[in-house]
Biotite code that builds the C-alpha atoms (Angstrom):
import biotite.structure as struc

atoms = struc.array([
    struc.Atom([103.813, 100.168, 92.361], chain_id="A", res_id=1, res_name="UNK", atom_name="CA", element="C"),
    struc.Atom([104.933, 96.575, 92.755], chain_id="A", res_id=2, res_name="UNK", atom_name="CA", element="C"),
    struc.Atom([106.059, 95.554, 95.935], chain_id="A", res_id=3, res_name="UNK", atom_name="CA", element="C"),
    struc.Atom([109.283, 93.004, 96.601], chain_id="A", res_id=4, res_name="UNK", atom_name="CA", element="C"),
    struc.Atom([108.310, 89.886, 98.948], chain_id="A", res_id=5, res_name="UNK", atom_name="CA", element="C"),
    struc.Atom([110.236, 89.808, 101.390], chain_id="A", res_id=6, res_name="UNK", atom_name="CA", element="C"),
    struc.Atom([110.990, 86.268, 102.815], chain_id="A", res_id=7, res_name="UNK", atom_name="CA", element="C"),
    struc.Atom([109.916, 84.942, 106.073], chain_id="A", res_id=8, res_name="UNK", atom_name="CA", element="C"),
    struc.Atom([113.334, 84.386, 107.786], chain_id="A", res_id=9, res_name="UNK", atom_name="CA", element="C"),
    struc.Atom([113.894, 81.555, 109.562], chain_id="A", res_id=10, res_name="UNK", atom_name="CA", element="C"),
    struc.Atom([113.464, 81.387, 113.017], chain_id="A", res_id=11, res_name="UNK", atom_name="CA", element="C"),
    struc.Atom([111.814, 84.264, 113.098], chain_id="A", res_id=12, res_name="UNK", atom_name="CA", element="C"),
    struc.Atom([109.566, 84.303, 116.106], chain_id="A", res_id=13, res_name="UNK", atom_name="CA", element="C"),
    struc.Atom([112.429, 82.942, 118.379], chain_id="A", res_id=14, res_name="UNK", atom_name="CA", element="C"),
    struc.Atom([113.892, 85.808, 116.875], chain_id="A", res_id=15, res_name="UNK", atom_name="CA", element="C"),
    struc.Atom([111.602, 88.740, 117.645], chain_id="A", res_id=16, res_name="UNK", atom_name="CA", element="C"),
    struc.Atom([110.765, 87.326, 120.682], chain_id="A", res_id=17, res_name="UNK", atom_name="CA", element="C"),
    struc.Atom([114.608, 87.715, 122.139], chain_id="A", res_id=18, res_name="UNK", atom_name="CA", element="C"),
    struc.Atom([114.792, 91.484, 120.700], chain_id="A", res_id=19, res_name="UNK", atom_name="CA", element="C"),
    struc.Atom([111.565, 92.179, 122.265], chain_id="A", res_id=20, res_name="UNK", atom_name="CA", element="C"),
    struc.Atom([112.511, 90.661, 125.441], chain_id="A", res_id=21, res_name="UNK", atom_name="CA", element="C"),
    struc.Atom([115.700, 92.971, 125.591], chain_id="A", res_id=22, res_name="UNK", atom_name="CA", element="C"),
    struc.Atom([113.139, 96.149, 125.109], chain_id="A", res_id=23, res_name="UNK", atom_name="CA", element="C"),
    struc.Atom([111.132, 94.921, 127.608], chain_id="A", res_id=24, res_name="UNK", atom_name="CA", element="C"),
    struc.Atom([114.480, 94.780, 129.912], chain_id="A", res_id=25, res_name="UNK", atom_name="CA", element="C"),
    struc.Atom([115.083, 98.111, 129.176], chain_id="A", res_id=26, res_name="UNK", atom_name="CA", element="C"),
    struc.Atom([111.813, 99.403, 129.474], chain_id="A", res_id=27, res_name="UNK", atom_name="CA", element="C"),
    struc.Atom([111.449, 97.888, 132.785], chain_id="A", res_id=28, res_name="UNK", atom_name="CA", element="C"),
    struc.Atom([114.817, 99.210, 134.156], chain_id="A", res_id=29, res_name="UNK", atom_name="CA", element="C"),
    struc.Atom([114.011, 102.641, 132.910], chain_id="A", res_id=30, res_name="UNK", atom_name="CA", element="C"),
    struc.Atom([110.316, 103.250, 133.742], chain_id="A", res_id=31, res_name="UNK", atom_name="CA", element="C"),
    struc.Atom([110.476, 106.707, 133.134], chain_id="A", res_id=32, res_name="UNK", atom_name="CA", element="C"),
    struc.Atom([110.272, 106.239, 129.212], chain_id="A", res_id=33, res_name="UNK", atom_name="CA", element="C"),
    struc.Atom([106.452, 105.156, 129.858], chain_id="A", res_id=34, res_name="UNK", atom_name="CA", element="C"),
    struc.Atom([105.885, 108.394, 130.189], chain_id="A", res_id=35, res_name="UNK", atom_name="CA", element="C"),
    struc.Atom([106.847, 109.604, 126.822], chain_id="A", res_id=36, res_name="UNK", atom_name="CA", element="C"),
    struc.Atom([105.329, 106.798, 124.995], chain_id="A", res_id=37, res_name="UNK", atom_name="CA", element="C"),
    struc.Atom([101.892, 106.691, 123.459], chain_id="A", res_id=38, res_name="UNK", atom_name="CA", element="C"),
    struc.Atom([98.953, 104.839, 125.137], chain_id="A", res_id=39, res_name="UNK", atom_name="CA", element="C"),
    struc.Atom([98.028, 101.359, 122.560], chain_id="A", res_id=40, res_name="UNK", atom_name="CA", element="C"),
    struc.Atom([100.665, 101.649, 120.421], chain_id="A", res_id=41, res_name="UNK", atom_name="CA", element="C"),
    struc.Atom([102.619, 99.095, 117.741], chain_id="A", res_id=42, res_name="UNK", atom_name="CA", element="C"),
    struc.Atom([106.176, 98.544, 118.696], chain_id="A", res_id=43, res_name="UNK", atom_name="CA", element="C"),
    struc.Atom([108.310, 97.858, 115.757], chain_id="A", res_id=44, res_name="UNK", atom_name="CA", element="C"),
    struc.Atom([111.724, 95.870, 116.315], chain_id="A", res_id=45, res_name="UNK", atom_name="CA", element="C"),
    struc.Atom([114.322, 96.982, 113.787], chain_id="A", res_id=46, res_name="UNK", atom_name="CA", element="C"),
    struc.Atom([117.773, 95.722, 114.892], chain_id="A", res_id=47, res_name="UNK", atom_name="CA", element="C"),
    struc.Atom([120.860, 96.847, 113.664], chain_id="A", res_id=48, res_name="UNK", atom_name="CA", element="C"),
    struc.Atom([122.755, 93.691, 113.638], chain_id="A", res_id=49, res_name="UNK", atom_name="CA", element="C"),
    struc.Atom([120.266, 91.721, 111.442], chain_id="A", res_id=50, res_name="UNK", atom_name="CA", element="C"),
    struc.Atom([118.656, 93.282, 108.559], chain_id="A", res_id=51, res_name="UNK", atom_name="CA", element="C"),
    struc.Atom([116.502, 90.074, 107.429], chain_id="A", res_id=52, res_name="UNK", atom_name="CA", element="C"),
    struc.Atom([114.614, 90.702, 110.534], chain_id="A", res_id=53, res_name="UNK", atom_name="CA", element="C"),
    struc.Atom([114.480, 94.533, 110.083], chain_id="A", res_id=54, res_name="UNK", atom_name="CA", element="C"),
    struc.Atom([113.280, 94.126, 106.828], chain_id="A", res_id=55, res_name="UNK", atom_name="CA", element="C"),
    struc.Atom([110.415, 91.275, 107.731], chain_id="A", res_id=56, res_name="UNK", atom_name="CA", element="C"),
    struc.Atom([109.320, 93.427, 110.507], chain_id="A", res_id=57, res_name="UNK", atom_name="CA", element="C"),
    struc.Atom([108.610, 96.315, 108.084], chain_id="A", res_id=58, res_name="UNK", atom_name="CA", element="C"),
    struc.Atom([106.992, 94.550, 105.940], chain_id="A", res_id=59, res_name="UNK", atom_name="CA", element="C"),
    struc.Atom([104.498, 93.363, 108.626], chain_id="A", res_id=60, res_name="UNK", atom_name="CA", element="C"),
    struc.Atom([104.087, 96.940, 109.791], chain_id="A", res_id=61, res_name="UNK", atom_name="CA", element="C"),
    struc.Atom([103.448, 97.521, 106.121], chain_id="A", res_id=62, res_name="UNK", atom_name="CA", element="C"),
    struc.Atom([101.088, 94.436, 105.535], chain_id="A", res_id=63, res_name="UNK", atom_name="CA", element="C"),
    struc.Atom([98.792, 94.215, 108.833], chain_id="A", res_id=64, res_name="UNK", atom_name="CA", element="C"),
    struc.Atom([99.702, 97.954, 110.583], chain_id="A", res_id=65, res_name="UNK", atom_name="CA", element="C"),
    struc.Atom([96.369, 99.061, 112.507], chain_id="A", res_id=66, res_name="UNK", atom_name="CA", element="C"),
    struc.Atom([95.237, 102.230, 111.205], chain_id="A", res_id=67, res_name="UNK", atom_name="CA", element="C"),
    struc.Atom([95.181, 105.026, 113.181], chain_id="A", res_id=68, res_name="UNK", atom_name="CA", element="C"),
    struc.Atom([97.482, 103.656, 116.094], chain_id="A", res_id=69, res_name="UNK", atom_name="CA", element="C"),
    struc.Atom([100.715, 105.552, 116.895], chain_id="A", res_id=70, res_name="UNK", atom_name="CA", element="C"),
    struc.Atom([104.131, 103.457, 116.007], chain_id="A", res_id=71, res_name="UNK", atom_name="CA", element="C"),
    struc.Atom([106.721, 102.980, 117.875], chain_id="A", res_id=72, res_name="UNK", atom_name="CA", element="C"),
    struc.Atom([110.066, 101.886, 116.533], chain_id="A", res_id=73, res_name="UNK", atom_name="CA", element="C"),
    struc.Atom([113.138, 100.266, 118.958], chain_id="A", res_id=74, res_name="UNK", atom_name="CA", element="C"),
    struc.Atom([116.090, 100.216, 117.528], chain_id="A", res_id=75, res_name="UNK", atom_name="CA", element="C"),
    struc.Atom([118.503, 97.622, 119.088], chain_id="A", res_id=76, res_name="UNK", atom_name="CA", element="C"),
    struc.Atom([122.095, 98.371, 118.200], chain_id="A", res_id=77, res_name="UNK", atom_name="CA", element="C"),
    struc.Atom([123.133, 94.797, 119.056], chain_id="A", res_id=78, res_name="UNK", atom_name="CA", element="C"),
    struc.Atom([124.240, 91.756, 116.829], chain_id="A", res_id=79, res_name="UNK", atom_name="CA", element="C"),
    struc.Atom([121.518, 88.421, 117.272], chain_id="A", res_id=80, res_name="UNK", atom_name="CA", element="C"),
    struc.Atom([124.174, 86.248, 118.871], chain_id="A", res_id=81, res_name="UNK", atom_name="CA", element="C"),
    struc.Atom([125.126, 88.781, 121.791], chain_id="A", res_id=82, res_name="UNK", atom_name="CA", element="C"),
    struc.Atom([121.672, 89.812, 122.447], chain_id="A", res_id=83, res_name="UNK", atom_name="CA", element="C"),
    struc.Atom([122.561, 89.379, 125.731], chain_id="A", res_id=84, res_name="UNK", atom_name="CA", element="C"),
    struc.Atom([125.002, 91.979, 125.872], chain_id="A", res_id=85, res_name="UNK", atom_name="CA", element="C"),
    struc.Atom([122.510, 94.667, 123.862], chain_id="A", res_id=86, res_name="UNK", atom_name="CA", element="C"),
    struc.Atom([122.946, 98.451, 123.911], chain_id="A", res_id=87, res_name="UNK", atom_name="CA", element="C"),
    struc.Atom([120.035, 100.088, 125.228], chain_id="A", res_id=88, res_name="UNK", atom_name="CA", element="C"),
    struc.Atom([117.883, 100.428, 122.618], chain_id="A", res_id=89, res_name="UNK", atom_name="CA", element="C"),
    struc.Atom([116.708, 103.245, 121.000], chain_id="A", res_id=90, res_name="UNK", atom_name="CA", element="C"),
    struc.Atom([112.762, 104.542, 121.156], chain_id="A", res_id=91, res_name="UNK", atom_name="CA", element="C"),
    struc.Atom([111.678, 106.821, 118.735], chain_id="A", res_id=92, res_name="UNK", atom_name="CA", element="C"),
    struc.Atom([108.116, 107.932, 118.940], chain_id="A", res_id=93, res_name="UNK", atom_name="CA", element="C"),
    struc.Atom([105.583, 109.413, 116.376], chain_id="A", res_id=94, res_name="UNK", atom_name="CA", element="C"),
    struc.Atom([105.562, 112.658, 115.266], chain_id="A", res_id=95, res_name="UNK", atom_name="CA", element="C"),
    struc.Atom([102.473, 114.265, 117.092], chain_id="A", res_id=96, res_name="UNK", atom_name="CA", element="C"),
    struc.Atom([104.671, 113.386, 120.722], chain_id="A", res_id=97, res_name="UNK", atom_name="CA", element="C"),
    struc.Atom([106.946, 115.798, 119.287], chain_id="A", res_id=98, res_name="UNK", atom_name="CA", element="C"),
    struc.Atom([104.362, 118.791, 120.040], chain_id="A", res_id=99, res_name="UNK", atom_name="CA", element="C"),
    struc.Atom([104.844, 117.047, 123.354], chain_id="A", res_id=100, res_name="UNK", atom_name="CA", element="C"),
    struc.Atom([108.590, 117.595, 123.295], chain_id="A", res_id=101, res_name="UNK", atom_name="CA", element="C"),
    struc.Atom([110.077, 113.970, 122.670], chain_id="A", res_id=102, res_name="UNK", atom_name="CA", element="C"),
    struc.Atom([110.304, 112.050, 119.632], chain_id="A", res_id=103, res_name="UNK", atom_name="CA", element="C"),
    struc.Atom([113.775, 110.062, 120.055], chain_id="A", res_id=104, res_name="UNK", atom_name="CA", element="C"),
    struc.Atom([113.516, 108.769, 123.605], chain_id="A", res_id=105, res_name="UNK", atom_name="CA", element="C"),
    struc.Atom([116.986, 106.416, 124.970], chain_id="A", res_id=106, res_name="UNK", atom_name="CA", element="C"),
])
């Protein structure tokens, strides 16, 4: 099956980098969450307010995703231009932490 390109948006790294600051922020505040997260996992930024980053971040996880290691997706229910002012974000884990009792974690 054919796959669509998707397009590398621009700005993209300033981008991801502001997202993934805010979910370190969060992270940080809330320490506890460590504790239901996989050891060496991929964290996955899909943001609400901005799909062309969403969808280039999928299509990374889709291009160069290491086998084998447990994903992590953070959803940030925030628009680009008021990162600042971000919902917490919210974790969701892979499947095999749910025989560990958590997969959404916020």
């Amino acid at each position: 099956m054919a796959q669509a390109k998707v397009n590398k948006p621009s700005n993209v790294v300033k981008r991801n980098l502001q997202l993934t600051g805010e979910i370190m922020r969060y992270l940080l505040n809330n320490p506890k969450v460590f504790d239901s997260l996989p050891d060496n996992f991929e964290l996955v930024v899909l943001p609400d307010g901005d799909p062309e980053i969403r969808l280039f971040n999928l299509d990374l996880l889709d291009r160069y995703g290491s086998e084998g290691k447990p994903i992590v997706f953070a959803r940030v229910r925030s628009e680009l231009a008021n990162i600042s002012n971000a919902e917490n974000p919210s974790l969701f884990a892979p499947i095999p932490l749910a025989e560990k009792g958590s997969i959404a974690l916020t």
